[in-house]
C-alpha positions as CSV (number, residue, x, y, z in Angstrom):
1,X,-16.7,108.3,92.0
2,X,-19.2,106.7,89.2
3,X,-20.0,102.9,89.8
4,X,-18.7,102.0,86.7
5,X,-16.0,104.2,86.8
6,X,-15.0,101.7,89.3
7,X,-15.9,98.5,87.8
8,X,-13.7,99.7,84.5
9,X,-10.5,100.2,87.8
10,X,-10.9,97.1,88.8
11,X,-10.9,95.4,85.2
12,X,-7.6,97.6,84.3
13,X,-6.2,96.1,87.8
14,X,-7.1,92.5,86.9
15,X,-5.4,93.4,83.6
16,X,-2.1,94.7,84.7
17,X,-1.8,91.7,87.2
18,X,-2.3,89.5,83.9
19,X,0.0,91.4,81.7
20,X,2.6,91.2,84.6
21,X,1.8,87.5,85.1
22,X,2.6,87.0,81.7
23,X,5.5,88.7,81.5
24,X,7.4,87.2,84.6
25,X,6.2,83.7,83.1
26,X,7.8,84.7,79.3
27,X,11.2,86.1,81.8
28,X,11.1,82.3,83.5
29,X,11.0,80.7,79.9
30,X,13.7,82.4,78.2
């Protein structure tokens, strides 16, 4: 697998784990 092929995973990772943190917080508020 290409280095940055790998770096650009990890970002999408961090991402989802932000968009689901989000989420869960705007679920808690309403």
């Amino acid at each position: 697998m290409e280095p940055w092929l790998l770096f650009l995973q990890a970002i999408l990772l961090k991402v989802c784990i932000c968009f689901r943190c989000k989420d869960h917080s705007t679920s808690s508020m309403d």
